[in-house]
C-alpha positions as CSV (number, residue, x, y, z in Angstrom):
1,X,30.9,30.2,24.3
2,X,30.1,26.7,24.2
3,X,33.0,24.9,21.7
4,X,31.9,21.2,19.6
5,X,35.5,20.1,18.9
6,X,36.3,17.2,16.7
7,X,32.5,15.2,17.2
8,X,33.0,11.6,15.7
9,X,29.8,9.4,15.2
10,X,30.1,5.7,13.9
11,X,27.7,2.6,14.5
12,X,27.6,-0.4,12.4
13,X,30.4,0.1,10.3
14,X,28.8,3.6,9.0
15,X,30.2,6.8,9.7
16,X,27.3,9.9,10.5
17,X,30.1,13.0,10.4
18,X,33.2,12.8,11.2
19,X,35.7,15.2,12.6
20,X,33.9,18.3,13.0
21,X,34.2,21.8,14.6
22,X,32.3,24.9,15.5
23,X,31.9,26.9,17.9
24,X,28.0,28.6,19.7
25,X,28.3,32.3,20.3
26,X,26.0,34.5,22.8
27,X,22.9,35.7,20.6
28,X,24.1,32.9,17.6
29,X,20.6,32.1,16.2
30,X,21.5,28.9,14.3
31,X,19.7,26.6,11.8
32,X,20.8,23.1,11.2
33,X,19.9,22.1,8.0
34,X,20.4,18.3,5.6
35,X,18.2,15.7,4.5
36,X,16.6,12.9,6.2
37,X,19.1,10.9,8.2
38,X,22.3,13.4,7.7
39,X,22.5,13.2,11.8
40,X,21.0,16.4,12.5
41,X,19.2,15.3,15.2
42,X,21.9,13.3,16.5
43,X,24.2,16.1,16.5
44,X,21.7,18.2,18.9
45,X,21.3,15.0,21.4
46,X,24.9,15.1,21.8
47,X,25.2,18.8,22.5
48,X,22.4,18.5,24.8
49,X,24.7,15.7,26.9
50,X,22.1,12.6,26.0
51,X,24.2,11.4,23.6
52,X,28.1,10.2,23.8
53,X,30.2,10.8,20.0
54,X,32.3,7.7,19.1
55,X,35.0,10.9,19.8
56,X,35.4,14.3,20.2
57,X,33.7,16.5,23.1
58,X,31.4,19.8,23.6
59,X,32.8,22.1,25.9
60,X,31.1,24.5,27.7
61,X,31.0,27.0,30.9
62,X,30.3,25.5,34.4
63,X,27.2,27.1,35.0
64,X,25.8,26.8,31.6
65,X,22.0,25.5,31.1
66,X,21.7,23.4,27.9
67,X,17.7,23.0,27.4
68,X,16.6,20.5,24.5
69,X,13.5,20.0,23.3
70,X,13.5,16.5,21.1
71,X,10.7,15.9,18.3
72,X,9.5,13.2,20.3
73,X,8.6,13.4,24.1
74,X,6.2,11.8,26.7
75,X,5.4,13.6,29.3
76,X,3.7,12.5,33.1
77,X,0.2,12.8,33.9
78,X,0.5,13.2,37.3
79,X,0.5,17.2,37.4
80,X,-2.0,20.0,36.4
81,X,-0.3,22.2,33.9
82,X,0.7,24.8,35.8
83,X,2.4,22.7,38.4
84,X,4.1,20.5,35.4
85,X,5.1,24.3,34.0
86,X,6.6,25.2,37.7
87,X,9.0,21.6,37.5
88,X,11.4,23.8,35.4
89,X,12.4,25.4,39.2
90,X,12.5,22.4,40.7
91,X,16.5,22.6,41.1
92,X,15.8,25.7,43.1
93,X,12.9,23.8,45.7
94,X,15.9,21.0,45.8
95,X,18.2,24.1,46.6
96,X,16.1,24.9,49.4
97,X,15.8,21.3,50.9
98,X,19.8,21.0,50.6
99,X,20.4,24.3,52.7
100,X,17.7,22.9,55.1
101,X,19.4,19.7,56.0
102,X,22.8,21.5,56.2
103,X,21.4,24.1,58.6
104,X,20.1,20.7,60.5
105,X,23.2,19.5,60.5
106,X,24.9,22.8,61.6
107,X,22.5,22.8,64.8
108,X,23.0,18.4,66.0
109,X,26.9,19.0,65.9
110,X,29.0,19.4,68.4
111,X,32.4,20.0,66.9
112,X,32.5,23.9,66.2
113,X,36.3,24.3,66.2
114,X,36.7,21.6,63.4
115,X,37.5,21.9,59.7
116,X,34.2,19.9,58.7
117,X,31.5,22.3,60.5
118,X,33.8,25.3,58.8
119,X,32.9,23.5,55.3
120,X,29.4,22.8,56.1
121,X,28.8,26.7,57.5
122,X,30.9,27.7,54.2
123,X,28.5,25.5,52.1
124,X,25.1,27.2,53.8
125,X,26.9,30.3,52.7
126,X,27.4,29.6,49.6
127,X,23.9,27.8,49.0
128,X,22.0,30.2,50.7
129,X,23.2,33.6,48.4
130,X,22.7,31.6,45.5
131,X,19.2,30.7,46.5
132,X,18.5,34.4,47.8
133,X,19.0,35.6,44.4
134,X,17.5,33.6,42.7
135,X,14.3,33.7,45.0
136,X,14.0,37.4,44.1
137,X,11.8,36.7,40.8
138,X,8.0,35.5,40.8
139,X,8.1,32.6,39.7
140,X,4.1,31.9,39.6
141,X,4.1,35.4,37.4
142,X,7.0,33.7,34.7
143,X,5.1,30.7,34.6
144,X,1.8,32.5,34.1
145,X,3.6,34.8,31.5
146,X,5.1,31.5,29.5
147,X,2.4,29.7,29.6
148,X,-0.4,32.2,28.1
149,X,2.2,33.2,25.5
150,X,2.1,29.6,24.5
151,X,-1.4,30.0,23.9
152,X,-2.9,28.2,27.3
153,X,-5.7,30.1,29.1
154,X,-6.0,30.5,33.1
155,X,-8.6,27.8,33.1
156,X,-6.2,25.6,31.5
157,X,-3.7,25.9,34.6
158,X,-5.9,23.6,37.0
159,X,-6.1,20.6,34.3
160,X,-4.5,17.9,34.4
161,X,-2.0,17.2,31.4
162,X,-3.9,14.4,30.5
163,X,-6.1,16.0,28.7
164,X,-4.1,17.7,26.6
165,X,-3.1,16.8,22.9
166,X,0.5,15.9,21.8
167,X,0.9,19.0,20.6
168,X,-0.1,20.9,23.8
169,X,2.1,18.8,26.1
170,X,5.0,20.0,23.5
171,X,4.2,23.1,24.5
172,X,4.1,22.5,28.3
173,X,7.9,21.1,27.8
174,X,8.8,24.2,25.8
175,X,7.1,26.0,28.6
176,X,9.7,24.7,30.9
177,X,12.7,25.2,28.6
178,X,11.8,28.9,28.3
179,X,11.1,29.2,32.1
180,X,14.9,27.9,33.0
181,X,16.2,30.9,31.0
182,X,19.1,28.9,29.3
183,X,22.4,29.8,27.6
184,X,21.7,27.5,24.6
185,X,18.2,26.5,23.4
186,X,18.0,23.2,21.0
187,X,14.5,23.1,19.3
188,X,13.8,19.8,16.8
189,X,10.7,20.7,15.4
190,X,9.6,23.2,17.2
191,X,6.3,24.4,15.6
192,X,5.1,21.4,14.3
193,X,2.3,21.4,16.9
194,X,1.6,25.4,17.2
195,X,-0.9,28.1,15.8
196,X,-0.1,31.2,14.4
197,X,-0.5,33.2,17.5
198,X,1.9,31.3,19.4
199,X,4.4,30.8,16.6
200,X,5.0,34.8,16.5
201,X,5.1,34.7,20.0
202,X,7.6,32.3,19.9
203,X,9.8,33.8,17.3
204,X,9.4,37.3,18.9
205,X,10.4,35.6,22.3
206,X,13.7,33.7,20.5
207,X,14.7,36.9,18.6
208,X,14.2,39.2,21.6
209,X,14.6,36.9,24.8
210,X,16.4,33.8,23.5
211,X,20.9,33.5,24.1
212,X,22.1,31.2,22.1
213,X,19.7,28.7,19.8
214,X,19.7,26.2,17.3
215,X,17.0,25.0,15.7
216,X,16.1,22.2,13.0
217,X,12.8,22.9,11.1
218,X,10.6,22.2,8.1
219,X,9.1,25.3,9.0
220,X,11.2,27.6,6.3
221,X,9.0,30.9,7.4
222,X,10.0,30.2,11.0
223,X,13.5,29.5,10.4
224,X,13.9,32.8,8.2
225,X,12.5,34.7,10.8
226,X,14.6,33.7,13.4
227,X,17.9,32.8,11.9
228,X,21.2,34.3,11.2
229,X,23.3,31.7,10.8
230,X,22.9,27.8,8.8
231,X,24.4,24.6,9.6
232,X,24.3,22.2,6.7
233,X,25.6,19.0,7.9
234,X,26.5,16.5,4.8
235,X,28.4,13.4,3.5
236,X,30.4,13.5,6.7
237,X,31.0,17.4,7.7
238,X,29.6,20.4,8.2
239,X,28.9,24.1,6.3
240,X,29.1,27.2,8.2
241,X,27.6,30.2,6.6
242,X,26.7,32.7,8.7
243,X,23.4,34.2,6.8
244,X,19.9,32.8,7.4
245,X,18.3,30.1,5.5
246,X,17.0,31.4,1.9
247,X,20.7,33.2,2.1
248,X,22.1,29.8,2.3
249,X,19.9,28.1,-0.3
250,X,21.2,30.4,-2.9
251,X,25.5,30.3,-1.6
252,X,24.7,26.3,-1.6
253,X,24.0,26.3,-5.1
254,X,26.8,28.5,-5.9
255,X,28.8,25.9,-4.0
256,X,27.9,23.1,-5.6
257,X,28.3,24.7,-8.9
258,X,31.9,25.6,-8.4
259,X,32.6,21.8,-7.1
260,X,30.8,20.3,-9.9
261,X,33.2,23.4,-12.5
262,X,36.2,21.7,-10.0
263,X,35.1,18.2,-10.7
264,X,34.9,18.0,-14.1
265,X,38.3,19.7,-14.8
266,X,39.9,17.8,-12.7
267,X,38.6,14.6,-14.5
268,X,39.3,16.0,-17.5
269,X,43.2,16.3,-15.9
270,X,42.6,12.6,-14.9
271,X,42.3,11.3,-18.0
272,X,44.6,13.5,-20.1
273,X,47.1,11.7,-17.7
274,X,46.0,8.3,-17.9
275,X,45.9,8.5,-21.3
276,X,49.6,9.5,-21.5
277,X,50.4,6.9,-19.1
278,X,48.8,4.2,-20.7
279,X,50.7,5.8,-24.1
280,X,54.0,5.5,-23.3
281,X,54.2,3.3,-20.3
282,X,56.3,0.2,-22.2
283,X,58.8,4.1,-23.9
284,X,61.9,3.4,-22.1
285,X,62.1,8.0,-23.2
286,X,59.5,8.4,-21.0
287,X,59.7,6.2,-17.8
288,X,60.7,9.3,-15.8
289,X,57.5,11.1,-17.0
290,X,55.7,8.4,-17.0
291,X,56.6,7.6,-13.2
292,X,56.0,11.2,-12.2
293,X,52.6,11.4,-13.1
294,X,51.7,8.1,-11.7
295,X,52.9,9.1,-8.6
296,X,51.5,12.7,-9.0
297,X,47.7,11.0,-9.6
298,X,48.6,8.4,-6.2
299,X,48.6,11.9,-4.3
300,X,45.8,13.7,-5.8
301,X,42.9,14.9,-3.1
302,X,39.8,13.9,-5.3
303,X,37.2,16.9,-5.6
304,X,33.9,15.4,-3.7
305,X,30.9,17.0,-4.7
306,X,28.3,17.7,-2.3
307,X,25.2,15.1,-2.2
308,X,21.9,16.2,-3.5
309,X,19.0,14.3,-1.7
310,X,18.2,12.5,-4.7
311,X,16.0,9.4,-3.2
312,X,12.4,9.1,-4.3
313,X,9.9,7.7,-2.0
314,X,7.3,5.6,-4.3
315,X,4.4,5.3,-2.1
316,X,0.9,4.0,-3.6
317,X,-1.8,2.9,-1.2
318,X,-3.3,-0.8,-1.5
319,X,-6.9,-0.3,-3.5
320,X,-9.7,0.0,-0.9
321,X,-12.2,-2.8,-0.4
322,X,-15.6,-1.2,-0.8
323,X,-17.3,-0.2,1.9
324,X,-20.8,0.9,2.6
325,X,-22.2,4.1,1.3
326,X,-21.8,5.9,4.6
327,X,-18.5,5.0,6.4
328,X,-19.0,7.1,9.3
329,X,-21.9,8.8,11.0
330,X,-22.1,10.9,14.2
331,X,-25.2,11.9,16.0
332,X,-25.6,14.1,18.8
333,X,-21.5,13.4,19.6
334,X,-20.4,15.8,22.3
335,X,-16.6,15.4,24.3
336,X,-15.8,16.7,28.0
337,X,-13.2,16.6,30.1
338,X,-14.3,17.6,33.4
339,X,-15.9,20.9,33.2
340,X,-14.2,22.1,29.9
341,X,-16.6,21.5,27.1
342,X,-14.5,20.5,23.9
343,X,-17.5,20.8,21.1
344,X,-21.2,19.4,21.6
345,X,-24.2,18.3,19.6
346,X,-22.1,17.5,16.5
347,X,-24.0,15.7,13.8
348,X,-22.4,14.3,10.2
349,X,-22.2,11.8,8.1
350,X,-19.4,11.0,5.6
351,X,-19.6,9.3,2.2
352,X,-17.5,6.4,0.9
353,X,-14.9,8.2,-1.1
354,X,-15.0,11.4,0.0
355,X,-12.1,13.5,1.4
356,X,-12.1,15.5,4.4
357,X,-10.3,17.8,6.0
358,X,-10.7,18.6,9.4
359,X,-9.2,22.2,10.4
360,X,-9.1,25.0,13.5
361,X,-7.2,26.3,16.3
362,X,-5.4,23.5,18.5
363,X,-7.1,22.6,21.3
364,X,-10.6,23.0,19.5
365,X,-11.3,18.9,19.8
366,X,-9.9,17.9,16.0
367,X,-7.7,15.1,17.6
368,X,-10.3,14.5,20.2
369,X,-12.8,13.5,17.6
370,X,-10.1,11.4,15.6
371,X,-9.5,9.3,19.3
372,X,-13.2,9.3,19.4
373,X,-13.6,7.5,16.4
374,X,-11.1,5.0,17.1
375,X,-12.9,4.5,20.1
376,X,-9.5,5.7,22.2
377,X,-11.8,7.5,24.8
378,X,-15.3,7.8,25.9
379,X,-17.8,10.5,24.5
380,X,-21.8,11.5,24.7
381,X,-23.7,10.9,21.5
382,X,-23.5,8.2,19.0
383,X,-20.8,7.2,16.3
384,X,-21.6,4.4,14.1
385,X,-19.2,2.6,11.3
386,X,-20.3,1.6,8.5
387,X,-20.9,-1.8,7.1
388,X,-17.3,-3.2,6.2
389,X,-15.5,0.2,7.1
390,X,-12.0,-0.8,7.8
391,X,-9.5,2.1,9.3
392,X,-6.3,2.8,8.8
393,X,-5.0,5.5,11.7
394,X,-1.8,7.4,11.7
395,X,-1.4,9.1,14.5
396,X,-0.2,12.6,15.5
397,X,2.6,10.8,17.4
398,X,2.6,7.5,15.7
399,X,6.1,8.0,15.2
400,X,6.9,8.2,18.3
401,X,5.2,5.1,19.7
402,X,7.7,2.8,17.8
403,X,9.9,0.3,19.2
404,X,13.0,2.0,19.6
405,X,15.0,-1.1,20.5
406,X,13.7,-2.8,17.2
407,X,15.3,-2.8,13.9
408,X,14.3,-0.9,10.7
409,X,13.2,-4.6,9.3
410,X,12.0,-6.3,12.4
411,X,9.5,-3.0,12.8
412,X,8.2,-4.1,9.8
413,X,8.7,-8.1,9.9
414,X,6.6,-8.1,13.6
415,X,3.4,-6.4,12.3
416,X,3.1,-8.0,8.6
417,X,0.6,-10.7,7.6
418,X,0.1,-13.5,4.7
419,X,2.1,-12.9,1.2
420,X,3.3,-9.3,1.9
421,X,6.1,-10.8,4.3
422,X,8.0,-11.7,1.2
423,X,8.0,-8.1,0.0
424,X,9.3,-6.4,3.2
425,X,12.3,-5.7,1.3
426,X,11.0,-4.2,-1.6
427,X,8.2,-2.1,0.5
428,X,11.5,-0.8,2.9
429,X,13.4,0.1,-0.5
430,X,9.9,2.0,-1.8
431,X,10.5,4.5,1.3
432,X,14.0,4.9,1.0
433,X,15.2,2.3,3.4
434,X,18.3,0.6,2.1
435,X,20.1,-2.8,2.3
436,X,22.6,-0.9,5.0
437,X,19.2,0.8,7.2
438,X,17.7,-2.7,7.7
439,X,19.4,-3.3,10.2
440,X,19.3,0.3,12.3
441,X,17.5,0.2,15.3
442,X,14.5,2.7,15.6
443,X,16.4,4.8,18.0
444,X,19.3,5.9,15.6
445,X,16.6,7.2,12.9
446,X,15.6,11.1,12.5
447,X,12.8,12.0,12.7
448,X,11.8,12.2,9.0
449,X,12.4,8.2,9.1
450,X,10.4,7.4,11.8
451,X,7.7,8.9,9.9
452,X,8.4,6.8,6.8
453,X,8.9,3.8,8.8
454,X,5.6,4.4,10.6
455,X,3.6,5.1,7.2
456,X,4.7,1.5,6.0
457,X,2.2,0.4,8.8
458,X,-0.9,1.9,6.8
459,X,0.0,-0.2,3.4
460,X,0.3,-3.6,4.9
461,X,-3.3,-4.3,5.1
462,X,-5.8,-2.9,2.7
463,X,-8.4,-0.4,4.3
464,X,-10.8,2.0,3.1
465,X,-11.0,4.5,5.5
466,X,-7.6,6.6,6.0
467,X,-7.7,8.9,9.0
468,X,-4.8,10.4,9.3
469,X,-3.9,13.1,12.0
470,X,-0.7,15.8,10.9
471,X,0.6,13.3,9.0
472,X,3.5,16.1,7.6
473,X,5.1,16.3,10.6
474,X,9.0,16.0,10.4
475,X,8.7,15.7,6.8
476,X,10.7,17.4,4.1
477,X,9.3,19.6,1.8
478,X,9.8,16.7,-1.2
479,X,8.7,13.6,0.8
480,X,5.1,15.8,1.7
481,X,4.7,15.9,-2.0
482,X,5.0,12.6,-2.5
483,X,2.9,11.6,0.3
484,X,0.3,14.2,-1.2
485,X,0.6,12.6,-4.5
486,X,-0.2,9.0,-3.5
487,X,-3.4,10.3,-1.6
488,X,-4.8,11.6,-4.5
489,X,-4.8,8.2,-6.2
490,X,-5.9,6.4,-3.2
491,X,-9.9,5.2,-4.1
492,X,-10.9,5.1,-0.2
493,X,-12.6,7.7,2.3
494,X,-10.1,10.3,3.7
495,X,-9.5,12.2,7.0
496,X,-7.4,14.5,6.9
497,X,-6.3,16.6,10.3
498,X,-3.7,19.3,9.4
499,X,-2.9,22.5,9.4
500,X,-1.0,22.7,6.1
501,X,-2.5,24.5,3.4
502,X,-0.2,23.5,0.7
503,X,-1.0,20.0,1.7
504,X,-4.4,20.0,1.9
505,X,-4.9,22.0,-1.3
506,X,-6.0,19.0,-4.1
507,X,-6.8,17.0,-1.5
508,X,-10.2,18.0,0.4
509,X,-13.6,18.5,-1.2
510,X,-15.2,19.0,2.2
511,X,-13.7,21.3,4.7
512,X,-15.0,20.7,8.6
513,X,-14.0,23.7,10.8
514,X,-13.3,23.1,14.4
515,X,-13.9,26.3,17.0
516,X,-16.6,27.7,19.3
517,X,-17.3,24.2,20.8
518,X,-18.9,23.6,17.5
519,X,-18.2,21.7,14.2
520,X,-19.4,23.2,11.0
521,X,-19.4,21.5,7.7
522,X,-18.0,23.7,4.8
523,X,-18.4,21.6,1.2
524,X,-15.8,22.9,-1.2
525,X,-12.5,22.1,-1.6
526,X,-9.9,24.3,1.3
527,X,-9.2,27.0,-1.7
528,X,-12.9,28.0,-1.4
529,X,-13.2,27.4,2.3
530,X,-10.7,30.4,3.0
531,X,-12.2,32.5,0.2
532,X,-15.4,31.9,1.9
533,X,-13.8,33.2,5.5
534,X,-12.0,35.6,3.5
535,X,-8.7,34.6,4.5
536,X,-5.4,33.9,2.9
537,X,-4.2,31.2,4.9
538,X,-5.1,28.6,7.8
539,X,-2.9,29.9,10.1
540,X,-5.2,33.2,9.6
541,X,-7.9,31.1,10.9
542,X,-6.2,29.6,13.9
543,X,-5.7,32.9,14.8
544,X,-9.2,33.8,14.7
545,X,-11.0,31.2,15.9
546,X,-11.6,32.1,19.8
């Protein structure tokens, strides 16, 4: 059992939680839920160990691994996949070298009868049946086994990592998590980057496999299928129920129902008292009383009721300076890396104002193109912009590749231009950036505020070309509306890379599908696409794509 006892978390004069306790059972399946900034993330860092509380302490077993895997991670390029993959049994090849230099040791000394050789031969004891036992297993076999139900393919185990998207080197770190076998798995955002195929895979490994987890996810199909147990963490403290999350949705509202019933009754109680107070307070009859129930309201524990995320972002994109007719055309455009073909021969143009949506199994070359057009890499073929075509890119890990040492405002302060510098303040408070977040560094934000933080970038210049690349990733369900909303009114050319159905419903009138080393224009909005492939969702055709 792994205990969280008393976990305090302050910084600049603002308290995250405070004072809370629970404990992490074998086989607990936990979801940790709250809005946007409630320290959900923060909690998991500081059960992970990468993160000290102001006070308070997690407790756990000796021997017990803690593997986290954070939203954001970079990862080295200096491995092929598999031999990245095999790191996660790097303790046991340091195991190895440790029991060889004692053994070296053992045979240069001299001093047989002393206590020290007795330790040292008592230590290659010791070291050597651990290592035995654990050298038992096949490792090259787990690592092939992990890695394919990720979704890799053998060919895949001689490339280097390099050449793999954000959301394939995710997978290569959760490769490793799930390779070391540990007690407690923390996931933030787990499936963000994923298909269908490996999500079931996943969520049959977790169920089946899995000791102890806790997760935090958008994903409320994944977390349901998982989960037996929620976390809400709010205003300060935490909720234990110990159903999954749809359960919890519906006891939540129950809860807050019976603390707003509480609430009002006790104000009603309030003011019935005040009001004799203030009635007889200068009645020499009724100082006693009077007394009494001032004191009596001095002592009354106030009835809180819980906080409903009730922020709004307002986001509206700049109008688009006009561009010409035909922002973007590729001829003849086809991507390598090495010997593995990522699509070839693709040949499109796309219109000013039209919205795309590009769509497909991960891996198929959708980010590749989008890092193609912002002339991140090399490619075969020819890709012209258009006269005045002016981009605005959001990144699949955009969020990540902030200054984490920066504040909230200087993120925003370093990068603006001209007369929007004076309404810094006012563009912060449109995305639900306070007066008291100004002044956060990037590295205390969750993940949800990153984003935001990171979208601000795309509205401080006009453009007319929008490219954006997953841009729902650690978003709430509310805040992907929103965003959905504004870029329906924006008047510019739109690329859209996601996997997100809901999202991209209203929003694409041309559907390009990525798969088969080929890219195949589909006109129609996404609704029609699937119709068309005769499928019910786009996770249906991540899953069929080969």
């Amino acid at each position: 059992m792994i205990s969280v006892d008393g976990l305090t978390v302050e910084f600049g004069g603002t308290t995250l939680f405070k004072d809370i306790s629970f404990a992490i059972n074998d086989k607990d399946r936990i979801a940790l839920m709250g809005k946007n900034g409630a320290g959900k993330s923060t909690l998991l860092k500081i059960i992970a160990g990468n993160k000290t509380p102001t006070r308070g302490k997690v407790s756990a077993p000796k021997d017990a691994v803690i593997a986290y895997l954070p939203q954001h991670l970079l990862t080295t390029d200096s491995r092929t996949v598999f031999e990245e993959a095999a790191q996660a049994f790097a303790h046991i090849q340091e195991m190895e070298r440790e029991i060889a230099a004692l053994n070296e040791q053992l045979t240069t000394r001299t001093d047989y009868e002393s206590a020290g050789y007795y330790d040292l031969i008592e230590q290659v004891s010791a070291l050597s049946e651990k290592f035995y036992s654990m050298a038992e297993t096949n490792y090259d076999a787990e690592v092939e086994k992990i890695l394919m139900g990720l979704g890799f393919v053998r060919e895949d185990f001689t490339r280097p990592t390099s050449e793999f998207s954000g959301g394939w080197r995710m997978r290569l770190e959760l490769a490793k998590i799930l390779l070391q076998k540990p007690d407690l798995i923390l996931l933030d955002e787990p499936t963000n980057h994923m298909d269908i195929e490996s999500i079931q895979w996943f969520e049959d490994f977790l169920i089946n496999s899995a000791k102890a987890v806790i997760v935090i996810s958008h994903d409320r199909a994944f977390v349901d299928n998982i989960t037996t147990r929620t976390i809400e963490v709010t205003m300060g403290r935490i909720y234990d129920y110990k159903v999954n999350y749809s359960t919890y949705l519906g006891l939540r509202k129950e809860r807050r129902e019976q603390q707003q019933k509480q609430f009002d009754e006790q104000q009603k109680f309030i003011g019935e008292n005040q009001d004799f107070i203030e009635r007889f307070k200068g009645t020499y009859s009724k100082t006693n009383q009077v007394q009494s129930r001032v004191k009596m309201l001095e002592k009354l524990t106030l009835v809180e009721i819980d906080e409903e995320d009730t922020s709004a972002l307002r986001l509206r994109f700049p109008p688009s300076p006009r561009s010409g007719s035909y922002p973007l055309i590729v001829e003849g455009l086809s991507k390598c890396y090495g010997d593995h073909l990522v699509f070839a021969n693709a040949s499109f143009g796309i219109e000013r104002g039209e919205r795309v949506a590009f769509v497909g199994k991960n891996g198929e070359g959708k980010s590749t193109l989008v890092k193609s057009i912002m002339g991140e890499q090399g490619f075969t073929g020819k890709l012209t912009l258009g006269h005045n075509t002016m981009i605005g890119y959001f990144a699949q890990n955009e969020a990540s590749l902030l200054n984490e040492e920066l504040t909230v405002f200087q993120t925003i302060d370093d990068v603006a231009k001209g007369d929007i510098r004076a309404k810094i303040k006012d563009l912060l408070g449109a995305f639900m950036f306070g007066g008291d977040d100004w002044t956060k560094k990037v590295k205390v934000l969750s993940g949800g505020e990153r984003t935001r933080l990171a979208m601000i970038k795309l509205l401080l210049e006009p453009v007319n070309l929008l490219i954006l690349d997953e841009p729902t990733n650690h978003l709430d369900l509310k805040t992907k509306d929103i965003l959905k909303s504004a870029l329906q009114n924006y008047d510019g050319t739109l690329i859209l890379v996601s996997h997100d159905r809901d999202f991209l419903d209203g929003l694409a009138d041309k559907v390009f599908e990525f798969g088969n080393k080929q890219i195949r224009q589909h006109l129609g909005d996404i609704q029609s696409f699937l119709a068309r492939k005769k499928l019910d969702t786009l996770r249906e055709l991540e899953r069929n794509v080969r």
